[in-house]
C-alpha positions in Angstrom: -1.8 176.1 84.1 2.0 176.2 84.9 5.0 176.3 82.2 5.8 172.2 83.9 5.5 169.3 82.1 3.7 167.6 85.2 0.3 168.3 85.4 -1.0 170.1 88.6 -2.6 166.9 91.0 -5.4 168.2 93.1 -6.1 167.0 96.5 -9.7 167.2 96.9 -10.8 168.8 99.6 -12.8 166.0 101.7 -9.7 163.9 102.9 -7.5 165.1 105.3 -3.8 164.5 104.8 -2.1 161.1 106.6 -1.2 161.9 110.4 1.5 160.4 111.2 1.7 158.4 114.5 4.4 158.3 116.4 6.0 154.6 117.1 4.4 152.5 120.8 6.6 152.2 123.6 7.3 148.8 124.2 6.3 147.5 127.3 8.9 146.6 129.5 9.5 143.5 132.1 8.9 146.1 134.6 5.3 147.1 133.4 4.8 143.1 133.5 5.7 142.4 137.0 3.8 145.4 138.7 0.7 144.3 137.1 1.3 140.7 138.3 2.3 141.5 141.6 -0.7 143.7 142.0 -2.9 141.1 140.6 -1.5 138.4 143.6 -2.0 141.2 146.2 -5.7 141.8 145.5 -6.6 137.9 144.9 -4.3 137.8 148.7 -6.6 140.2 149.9 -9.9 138.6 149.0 -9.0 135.2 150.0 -7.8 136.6 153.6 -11.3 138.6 153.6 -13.1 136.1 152.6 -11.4 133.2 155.6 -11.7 136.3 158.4 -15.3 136.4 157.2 -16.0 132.5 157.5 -14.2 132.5 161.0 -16.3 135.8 162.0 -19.1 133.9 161.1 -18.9 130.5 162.1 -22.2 129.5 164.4 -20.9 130.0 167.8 -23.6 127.8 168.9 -22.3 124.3 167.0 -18.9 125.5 168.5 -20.1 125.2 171.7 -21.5 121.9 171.2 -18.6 120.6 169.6 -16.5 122.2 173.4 -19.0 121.0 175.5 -18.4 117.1 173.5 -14.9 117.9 173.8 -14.8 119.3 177.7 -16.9 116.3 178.7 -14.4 113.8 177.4 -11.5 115.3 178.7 -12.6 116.3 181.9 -13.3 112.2 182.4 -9.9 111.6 181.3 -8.3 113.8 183.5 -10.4 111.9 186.3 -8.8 108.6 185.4 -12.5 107.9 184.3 -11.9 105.7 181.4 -15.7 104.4 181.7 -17.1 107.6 181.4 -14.5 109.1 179.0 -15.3 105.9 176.7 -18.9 106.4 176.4 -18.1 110.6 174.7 -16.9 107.9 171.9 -19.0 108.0 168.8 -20.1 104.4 168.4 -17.7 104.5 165.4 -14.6 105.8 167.1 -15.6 103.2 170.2 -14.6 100.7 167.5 -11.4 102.3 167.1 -10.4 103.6 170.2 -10.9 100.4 172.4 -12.0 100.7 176.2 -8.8 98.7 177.1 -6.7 101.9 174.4 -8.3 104.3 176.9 -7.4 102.6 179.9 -4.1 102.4 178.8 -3.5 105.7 177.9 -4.8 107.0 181.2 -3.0 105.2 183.3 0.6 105.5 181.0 2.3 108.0 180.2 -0.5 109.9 178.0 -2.3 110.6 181.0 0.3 113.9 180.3 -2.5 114.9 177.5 -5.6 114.7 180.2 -3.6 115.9 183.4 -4.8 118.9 185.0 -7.2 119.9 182.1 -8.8 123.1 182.5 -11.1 124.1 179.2 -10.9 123.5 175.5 -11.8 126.4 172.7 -12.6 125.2 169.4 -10.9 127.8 167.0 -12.1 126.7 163.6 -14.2 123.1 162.4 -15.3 121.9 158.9 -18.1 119.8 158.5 -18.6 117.0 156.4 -20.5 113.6 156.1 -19.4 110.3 156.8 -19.3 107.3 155.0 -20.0 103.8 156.3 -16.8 102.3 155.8 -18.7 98.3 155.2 -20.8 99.2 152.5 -20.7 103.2 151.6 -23.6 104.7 152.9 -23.7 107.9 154.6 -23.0 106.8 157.9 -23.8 110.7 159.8 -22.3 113.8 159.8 -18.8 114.7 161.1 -16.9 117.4 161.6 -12.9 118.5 161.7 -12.1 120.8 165.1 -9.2 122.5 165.8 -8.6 123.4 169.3 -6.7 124.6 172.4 -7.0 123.4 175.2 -5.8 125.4 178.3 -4.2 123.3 181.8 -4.4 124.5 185.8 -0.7 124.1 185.4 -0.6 126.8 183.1 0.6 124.7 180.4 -1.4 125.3 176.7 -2.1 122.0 174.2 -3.8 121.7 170.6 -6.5 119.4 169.6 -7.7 118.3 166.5 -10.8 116.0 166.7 -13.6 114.1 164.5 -17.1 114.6 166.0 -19.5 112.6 164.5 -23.1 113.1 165.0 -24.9 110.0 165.8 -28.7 109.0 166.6 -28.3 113.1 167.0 -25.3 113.2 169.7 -21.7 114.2 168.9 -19.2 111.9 169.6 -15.3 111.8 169.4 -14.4 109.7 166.6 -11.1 110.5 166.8 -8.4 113.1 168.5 -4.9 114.1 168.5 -3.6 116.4 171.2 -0.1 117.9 171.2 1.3 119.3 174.8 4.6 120.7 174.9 7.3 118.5 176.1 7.8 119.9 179.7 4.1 118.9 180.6 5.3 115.0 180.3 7.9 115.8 183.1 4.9 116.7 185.6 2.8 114.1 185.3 3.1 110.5 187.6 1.5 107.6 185.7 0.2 105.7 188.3 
C-alpha cells in the first residue's frame, strides 16, 4: 500500500468506465416542414394515382350506354322533337321536366343548348341508388355524368346529367348544359 491516508479504490475489472455521450441536436423547424411537405406530396401522389386509375378503368361499355341515352335525347331536341325528346325522360324526371318545360325550351331561347348538336362524350359518372321520394324505398339506380358535348358549329358545351335506370332503361332525370355565350347569338327561336 501507499504512504496516503486514502485507501487505494479498485475498479473491478468487469464494468467498463461511463462513455460519455455527446448532447442531441435539436430538431429544427426546418427538419419539421420537409418531413410534412414530403408527407403531402406522396398522399398527393396516391390520391392522383389512385383517380387516373378509376378513370383508366371506368367500364367503357356503361359509358356508352349512358352517351347513347344522352345522344338520343339531344339529337330529338335539336329536331325540335319535343315528343320524342320527352319520352328519353326517366319516368321520374317526366315528372319534373314537364312535356309543356320541353316544349318551351325548344322553341325559346334554350333551343341554343340543342342547336346544331353533333355528339356527346361522357368523361367521368358516379353511380348510386335512388330513393323514392313518397315513401323511401329504393326507387332504381342512378347515375352522375359529366360530359361534353361537341356542335356542327364548332362550338363545345358541358353536361351534367342523372340517368336513372328504370324497368332496366336509362332515362334522363335531370340535365344541365352550359354553352358558351356566343352560341346564344346563332340561334333563331322560332
Amino acid at each position: 500500500m501507499s504512504d496516503l491516508p486514502f485507501p487505494d479504490l479498485e475498479v473491478p475489472p468487469s464494468e467498463p468506465p461511463p462513455a460519455v455521450q455527446p448532447a442531441k441536436k435539436p430538431r429544427g423547424w426546418r427538419f419539421t416542414l420537409v418531413i410534412i411537405s414530403l408527407t403531402a406530396v406522396c398522399l398527393g401522389g396516391v390520391a392522383a394515382t389512385a383517380l387516373v386509375i378509376r378513370q383508366f378503368f371506368q367500364n367503357p361499355v356503361e359509358t356508352q350506354v349512358f352517351e347513347l341515352a344522352i345522344d338520343e335525347f339531344m339529337a330529338a331536341a335539336s329536331r325540335r322533337d319535343a315528343q320524342s325528346a320527352f319520352t328519353f325522360l326517366s319516368q321520374d324526371g317526366q315528372k319534373q321536366i314537364p312535356r309543356a318545360k320541353l316544349e318551351k325550351m325548344l322553341s325559346g331561347r334554350d333551343f341554343a343548348l340543342f342547336a346544331d348538336y353533333r355528339s356527346v362524350h361522357v368523361t367521368s359518372f358516379h353511380s348510386y341508388s335512388v330513393k323514392d321520394g313518397d315513401n323511401g324505398q329504393p326507387a332504381g339506380e342512378a347515375v352522375e355524368v359529366t360530359g361534353v358535348i361537341a356542335y356542327f358549329n364548332n362550338y363545345v358545351g358541358q353536361i351534367q346529367a342523372v340517368l336513372q335506370k328504370q324497368d332496366g332503361e336509362w332515362g334522363i332525370l335531370s340535365f344541365e348544359i352550359k354553352v358558351p355565350p356566343a352560341k346564344y347569338g346563332g340561334v333563331s327561336s322560332g
